[in-house]
C-alpha positions in Angstrom: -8.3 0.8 -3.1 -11.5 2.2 -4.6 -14.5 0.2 -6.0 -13.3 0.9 -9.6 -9.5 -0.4 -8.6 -10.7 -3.2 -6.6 -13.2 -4.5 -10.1 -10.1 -3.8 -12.0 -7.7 -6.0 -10.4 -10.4 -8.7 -10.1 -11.2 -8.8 -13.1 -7.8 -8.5 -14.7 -6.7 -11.3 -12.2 -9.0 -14.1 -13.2 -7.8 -13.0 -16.7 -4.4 -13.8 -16.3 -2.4 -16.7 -17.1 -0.8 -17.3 -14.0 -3.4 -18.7 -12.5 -3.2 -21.6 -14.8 -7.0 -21.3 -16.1 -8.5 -18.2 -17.6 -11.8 -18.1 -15.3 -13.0 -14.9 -17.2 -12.9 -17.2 -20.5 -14.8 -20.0 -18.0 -17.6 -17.8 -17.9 -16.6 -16.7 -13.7 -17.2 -12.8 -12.8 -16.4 -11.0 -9.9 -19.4 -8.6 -8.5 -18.9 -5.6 -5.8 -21.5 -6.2 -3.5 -22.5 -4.7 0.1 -24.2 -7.7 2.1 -26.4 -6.5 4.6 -28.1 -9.8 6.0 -26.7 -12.7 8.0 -24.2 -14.8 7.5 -22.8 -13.6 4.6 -22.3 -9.5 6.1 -19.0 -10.7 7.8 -17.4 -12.3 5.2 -15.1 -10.7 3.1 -16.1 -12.6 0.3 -17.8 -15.4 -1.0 -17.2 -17.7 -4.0 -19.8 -19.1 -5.8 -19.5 -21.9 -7.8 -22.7 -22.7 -9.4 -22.9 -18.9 -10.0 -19.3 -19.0 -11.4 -19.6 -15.7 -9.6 -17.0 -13.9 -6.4 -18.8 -11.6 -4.4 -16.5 -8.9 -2.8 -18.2 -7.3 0.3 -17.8 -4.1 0.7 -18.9 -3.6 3.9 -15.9 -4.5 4.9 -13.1 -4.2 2.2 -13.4 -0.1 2.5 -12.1 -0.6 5.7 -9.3 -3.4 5.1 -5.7 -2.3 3.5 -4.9 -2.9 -0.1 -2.8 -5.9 0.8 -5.9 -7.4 2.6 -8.0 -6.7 -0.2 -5.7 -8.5 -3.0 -5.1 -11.7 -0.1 -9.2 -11.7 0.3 -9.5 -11.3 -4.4 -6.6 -14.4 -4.2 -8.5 -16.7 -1.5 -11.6 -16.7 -3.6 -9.9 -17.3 -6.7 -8.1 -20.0 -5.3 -11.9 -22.2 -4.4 -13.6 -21.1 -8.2 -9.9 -23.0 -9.4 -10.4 -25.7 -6.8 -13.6 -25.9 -8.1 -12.9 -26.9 -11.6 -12.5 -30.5 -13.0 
């Protein structure tokens, strides 16, 4: 997937209803980042919940296969919803 798929999908999947709460309406984003310092250069990506933000790392998810990519958009999606009261 390119950048401009993989902000797509993100973006349209915190948007949808399936995932019970609209996070986009919640005021969440999801940001295409490269992470160059330790710890956070090996993680795919990181959810942030004060932020209301998911960082994807790049680093890494140009080298990962779309699947990977979508599992790694779900998994952080799945703490900003565990998140919320």
């Amino acid at each position: 997937m390119t950048e401009q798929e993989i902000q797509k999908f993100s973006d349209d999947y915190i948007s949808q209803t399936h995932v019970r709460v609209n996070l986009k309406k919640r005021g969440w984003q999801v940001k295409l980042v490269r992470f160059t310092k330790s710890p956070e250069k090996f993680y795919y990506g990181q959810c942030y919940i004060e932020e209301k933000t998911i960082k994807l790392n790049m680093e890494i998810l140009e080298f990962i296969s779309d699947n990977e990519i979508i599992d790694t958009i779900k998994h952080e999606v799945a703490h900003a919803l565990a998140s919320i009261k």
